[in-house]
C-alpha positions in Angstrom: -87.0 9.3 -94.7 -88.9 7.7 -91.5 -91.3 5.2 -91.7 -95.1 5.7 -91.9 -94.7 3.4 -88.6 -91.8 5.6 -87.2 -94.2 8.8 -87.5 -97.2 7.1 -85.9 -95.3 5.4 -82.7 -93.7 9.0 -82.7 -97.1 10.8 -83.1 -98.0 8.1 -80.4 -95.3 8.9 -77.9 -96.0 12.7 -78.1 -99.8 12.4 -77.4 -99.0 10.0 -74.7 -97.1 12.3 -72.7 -99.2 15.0 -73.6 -102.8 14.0 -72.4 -101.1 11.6 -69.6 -99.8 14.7 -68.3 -102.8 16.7 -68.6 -105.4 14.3 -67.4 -103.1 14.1 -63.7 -103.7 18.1 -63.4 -107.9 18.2 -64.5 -110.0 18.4 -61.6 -113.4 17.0 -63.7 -112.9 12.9 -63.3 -114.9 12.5 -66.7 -112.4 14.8 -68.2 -109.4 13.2 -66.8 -110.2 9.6 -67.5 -111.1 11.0 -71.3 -107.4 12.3 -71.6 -105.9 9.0 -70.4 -108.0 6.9 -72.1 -106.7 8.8 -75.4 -103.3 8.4 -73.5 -102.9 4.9 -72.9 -104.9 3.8 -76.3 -102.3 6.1 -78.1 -99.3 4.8 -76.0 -100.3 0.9 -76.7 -100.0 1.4 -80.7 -96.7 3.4 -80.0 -95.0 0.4 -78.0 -96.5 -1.7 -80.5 -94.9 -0.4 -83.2 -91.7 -0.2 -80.9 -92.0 -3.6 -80.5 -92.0 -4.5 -83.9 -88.9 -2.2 -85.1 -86.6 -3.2 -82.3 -87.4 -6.7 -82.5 -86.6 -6.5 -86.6 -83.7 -4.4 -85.8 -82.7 -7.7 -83.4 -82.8 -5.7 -80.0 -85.0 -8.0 -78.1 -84.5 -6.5 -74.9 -85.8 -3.0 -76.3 -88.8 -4.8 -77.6 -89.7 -6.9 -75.2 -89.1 -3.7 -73.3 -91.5 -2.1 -75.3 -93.9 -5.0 -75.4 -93.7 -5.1 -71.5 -94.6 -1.4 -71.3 -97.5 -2.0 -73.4 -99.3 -4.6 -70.9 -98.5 -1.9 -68.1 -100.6 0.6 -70.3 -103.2 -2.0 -70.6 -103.6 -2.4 -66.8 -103.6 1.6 -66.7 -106.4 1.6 -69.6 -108.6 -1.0 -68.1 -109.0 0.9 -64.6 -109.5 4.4 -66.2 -113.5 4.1 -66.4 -113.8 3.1 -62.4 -112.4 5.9 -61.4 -109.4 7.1 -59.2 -109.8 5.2 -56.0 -111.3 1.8 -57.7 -108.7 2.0 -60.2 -105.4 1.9 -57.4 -105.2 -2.4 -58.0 -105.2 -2.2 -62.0 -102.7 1.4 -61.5 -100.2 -0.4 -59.3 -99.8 -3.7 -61.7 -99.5 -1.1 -64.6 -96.7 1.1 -63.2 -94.8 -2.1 -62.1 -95.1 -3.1 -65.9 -94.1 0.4 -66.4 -91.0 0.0 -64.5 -89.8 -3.2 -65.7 -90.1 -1.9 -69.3 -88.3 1.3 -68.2 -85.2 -1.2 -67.2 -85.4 -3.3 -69.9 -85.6 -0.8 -72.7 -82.8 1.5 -71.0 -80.4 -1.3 -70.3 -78.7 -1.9 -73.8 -76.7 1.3 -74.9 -79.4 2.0 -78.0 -80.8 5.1 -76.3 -78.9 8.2 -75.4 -78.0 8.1 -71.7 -79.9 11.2 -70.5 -82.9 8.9 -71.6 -81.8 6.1 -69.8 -81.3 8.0 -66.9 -84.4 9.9 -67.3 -86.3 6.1 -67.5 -84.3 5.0 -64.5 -85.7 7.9 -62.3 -89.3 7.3 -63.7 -88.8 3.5 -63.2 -87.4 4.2 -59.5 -90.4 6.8 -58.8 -93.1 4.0 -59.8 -91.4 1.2 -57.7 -91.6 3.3 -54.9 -95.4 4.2 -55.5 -96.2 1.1 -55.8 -94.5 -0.2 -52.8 -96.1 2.5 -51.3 -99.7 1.7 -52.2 -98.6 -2.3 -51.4 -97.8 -1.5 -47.9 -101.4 0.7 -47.4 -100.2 4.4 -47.9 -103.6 6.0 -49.6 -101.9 7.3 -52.9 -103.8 7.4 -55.8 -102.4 8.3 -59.6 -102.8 11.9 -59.4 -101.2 11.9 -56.0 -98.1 14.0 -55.1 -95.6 14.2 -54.9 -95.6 9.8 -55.7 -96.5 9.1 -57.9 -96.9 12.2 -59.7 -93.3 12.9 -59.8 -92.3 10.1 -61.6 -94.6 11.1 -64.7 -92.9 14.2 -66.0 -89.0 11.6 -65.9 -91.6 9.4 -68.3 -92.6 12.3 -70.3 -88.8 13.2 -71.0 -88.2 9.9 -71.6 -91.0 9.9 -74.7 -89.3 13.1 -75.9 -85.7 11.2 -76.4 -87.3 8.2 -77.9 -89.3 10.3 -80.1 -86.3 12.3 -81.1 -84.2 9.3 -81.5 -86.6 7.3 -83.7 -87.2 10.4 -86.0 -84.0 11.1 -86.6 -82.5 10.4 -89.8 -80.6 6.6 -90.2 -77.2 6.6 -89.4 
Protein backbone atom coordinates (compact mmCIF):
# COMPACT_ATOMS: atom_id res chain seq x y z
CA UNK A 1 0.00 0.00 0.00
CA UNK A 2 1.52 3.62 -0.98
CA UNK A 3 1.70 6.29 1.28
CA UNK A 4 -0.79 9.12 1.76
CA UNK A 5 2.44 11.22 0.83
CA UNK A 6 3.30 8.81 -2.26
CA UNK A 7 -0.42 9.50 -3.62
CA UNK A 8 -0.19 13.26 -3.14
CA UNK A 9 3.48 13.85 -4.76
CA UNK A 10 1.98 11.44 -7.39
CA UNK A 11 -1.31 13.35 -7.68
CA UNK A 12 1.18 16.34 -7.71
CA UNK A 13 3.37 15.08 -10.56
CA UNK A 14 0.29 14.31 -12.83
CA UNK A 15 -1.33 17.81 -12.41
CA UNK A 16 2.01 19.32 -12.93
CA UNK A 17 2.49 17.96 -16.25
CA UNK A 18 -0.95 18.31 -17.07
CA UNK A 19 -1.85 22.11 -16.58
CA UNK A 20 2.08 22.99 -17.34
CA UNK A 21 1.39 21.51 -20.58
CA UNK A 22 -1.90 23.14 -21.14
CA UNK A 23 -1.16 26.66 -19.96
CA UNK A 24 2.01 26.66 -23.01
CA UNK A 25 -0.94 25.94 -25.75
CA UNK A 26 -3.84 28.72 -24.22
CA UNK A 27 -3.88 31.83 -26.16
CA UNK A 28 -5.92 33.95 -23.05
CA UNK A 29 -2.58 35.09 -20.74
CA UNK A 30 -4.98 35.18 -17.64
CA UNK A 31 -5.86 31.69 -18.45
CA UNK A 32 -2.43 30.42 -19.00
CA UNK A 33 -0.76 31.96 -16.04
CA UNK A 34 -4.02 30.29 -13.96
CA UNK A 35 -2.90 26.74 -15.25
CA UNK A 36 0.71 27.31 -14.20
CA UNK A 37 0.22 28.86 -11.26
CA UNK A 38 -1.92 25.53 -10.33
CA UNK A 39 1.19 23.83 -12.03
CA UNK A 40 4.06 25.03 -10.29
CA UNK A 41 2.05 25.30 -6.67
CA UNK A 42 1.18 21.57 -7.36
CA UNK A 43 4.74 20.68 -8.53
CA UNK A 44 6.50 22.45 -5.27
CA UNK A 45 4.49 20.00 -2.75
CA UNK A 46 5.32 17.08 -5.16
CA UNK A 47 9.27 17.74 -4.98
CA UNK A 48 8.68 18.33 -1.52
CA UNK A 49 7.44 15.29 -0.71
CA UNK A 50 10.13 13.80 -3.05
CA UNK A 51 12.52 15.36 -1.05
CA UNK A 52 11.59 14.03 2.01
CA UNK A 53 11.17 10.15 0.83
CA UNK A 54 14.49 10.05 -0.93
CA UNK A 55 16.33 11.74 1.56
CA UNK A 56 14.69 9.01 4.32
CA UNK A 57 15.37 6.39 1.88
CA UNK A 58 19.30 7.90 2.08
CA UNK A 59 19.39 8.99 -1.65
CA UNK A 60 20.66 12.43 -1.19
CA UNK A 61 21.37 13.13 -4.62
CA UNK A 62 17.62 12.31 -5.70
CA UNK A 63 16.44 14.69 -3.01
CA UNK A 64 18.55 17.31 -3.22
CA UNK A 65 17.56 16.67 -6.81
CA UNK A 66 14.24 17.09 -5.95
CA UNK A 67 14.70 19.93 -3.56
CA UNK A 68 16.71 21.72 -6.40
CA UNK A 69 13.82 21.30 -8.73
CA UNK A 70 11.61 22.80 -6.33
CA UNK A 71 13.52 26.33 -6.18
CA UNK A 72 13.42 26.15 -10.15
CA UNK A 73 9.48 25.85 -9.78
CA UNK A 74 9.62 28.70 -7.36
CA UNK A 75 11.49 31.09 -9.83
CA UNK A 76 8.74 29.79 -12.47
CA UNK A 77 5.87 30.59 -9.92
CA UNK A 78 7.09 33.96 -8.90
CA UNK A 79 7.16 35.35 -12.65
CA UNK A 80 3.74 33.83 -13.59
CA UNK A 81 1.57 37.04 -12.58
CA UNK A 82 3.88 39.55 -14.81
CA UNK A 83 3.33 37.97 -17.66
CA UNK A 84 5.28 36.26 -20.55
CA UNK A 85 7.77 38.85 -21.57
CA UNK A 86 8.46 40.29 -17.83
CA UNK A 87 8.62 36.92 -16.62
CA UNK A 88 11.90 35.72 -19.20
CA UNK A 89 14.61 36.71 -15.99
CA UNK A 90 12.67 34.64 -13.23
CA UNK A 91 11.84 31.64 -16.35
CA UNK A 92 15.52 31.33 -17.28
CA UNK A 93 16.86 31.00 -13.37
CA UNK A 94 13.96 28.42 -13.07
CA UNK A 95 14.68 26.19 -15.95
CA UNK A 96 18.43 26.27 -15.03
CA UNK A 97 17.20 24.94 -11.60
CA UNK A 98 15.12 22.72 -13.69
CA UNK A 99 18.07 21.30 -15.37
CA UNK A 100 20.40 20.89 -12.57
CA UNK A 101 17.62 18.87 -10.70
CA UNK A 102 17.04 16.85 -14.00
CA UNK A 103 20.98 15.73 -13.62
CA UNK A 104 21.04 15.24 -10.25
CA UNK A 105 17.87 13.14 -9.79
CA UNK A 106 18.70 11.03 -13.00
CA UNK A 107 22.27 10.40 -12.15
CA UNK A 108 22.11 7.44 -9.44
CA UNK A 109 20.48 4.27 -11.15
CA UNK A 110 17.03 4.67 -8.84
CA UNK A 111 14.94 5.53 -11.87
CA UNK A 112 14.42 3.45 -14.87
CA UNK A 113 16.65 4.64 -17.72
CA UNK A 114 14.02 5.65 -20.25
CA UNK A 115 13.38 8.27 -17.42
CA UNK A 116 16.77 9.22 -17.08
CA UNK A 117 17.06 9.65 -20.56
CA UNK A 118 13.79 11.30 -20.96
CA UNK A 119 15.28 14.02 -18.00
CA UNK A 120 18.50 14.25 -19.79
CA UNK A 121 16.77 15.44 -23.12
CA UNK A 122 14.46 17.92 -20.96
CA UNK A 123 17.59 19.00 -18.94
CA UNK A 124 19.59 19.50 -22.43
CA UNK A 125 16.44 21.38 -24.12
CA UNK A 126 16.37 23.98 -20.98
CA UNK A 127 20.22 24.55 -21.01
CA UNK A 128 19.96 25.45 -24.43
CA UNK A 129 16.94 27.90 -23.94
CA UNK A 130 18.41 29.42 -21.48
CA UNK A 131 21.64 29.90 -23.17
CA UNK A 132 19.63 31.15 -25.74
CA UNK A 133 17.70 33.76 -23.93
CA UNK A 134 21.40 34.66 -22.03
CA UNK A 135 22.93 35.45 -25.37
CA UNK A 136 19.59 37.86 -26.46
CA UNK A 137 17.55 35.41 -28.80
CA UNK A 138 13.77 36.75 -27.92
CA UNK A 139 12.28 33.32 -26.71
CA UNK A 140 9.81 33.38 -24.35
CA UNK A 141 8.23 30.10 -22.26
CA UNK A 142 5.64 29.28 -24.74
CA UNK A 143 8.17 29.67 -27.55
CA UNK A 144 8.90 26.95 -30.14
CA UNK A 145 10.31 24.94 -30.89
CA UNK A 146 12.93 26.04 -27.36
CA UNK A 147 11.88 25.90 -25.18
CA UNK A 148 8.70 24.33 -25.78
CA UNK A 149 10.19 21.13 -26.79
CA UNK A 150 11.86 20.36 -23.82
CA UNK A 151 8.43 20.39 -21.81
CA UNK A 152 6.71 17.30 -23.20
CA UNK A 153 10.74 15.13 -22.28
CA UNK A 154 9.61 16.76 -18.65
CA UNK A 155 6.11 15.57 -18.87
CA UNK A 156 7.42 11.86 -19.59
CA UNK A 157 9.68 12.20 -17.17
CA UNK A 158 6.62 12.93 -14.40
CA UNK A 159 4.90 9.92 -15.88
CA UNK A 160 8.03 7.41 -14.87
CA UNK A 161 8.42 8.90 -11.52
CA UNK A 162 4.83 8.79 -10.90
CA UNK A 163 4.72 5.20 -12.04
CA UNK A 164 7.73 4.29 -10.17
CA UNK A 165 6.72 5.77 -6.87
CA UNK A 166 3.22 4.14 -7.08
CA UNK A 167 4.34 0.99 -7.63
CA UNK A 168 4.10 -1.58 -5.13
CA UNK A 169 7.63 -1.99 -2.68
CA UNK A 170 9.98 -4.30 -3.88
Amino acid sequence: MRSTSDIVAAIGLAIGGAFGLAGTFVASAELRETLWTIDGAALVVATALLTMKYQRLGNDCVAAGFLTFLAGESLLLAGNAAGLEASVPSYVGGISLWAAALVMVSAPKTFAVWMRLTALVAAVLFVASACMIIWGAPLLPTSAPLPAAGYPFLVMTFAGWIWTILQPAR
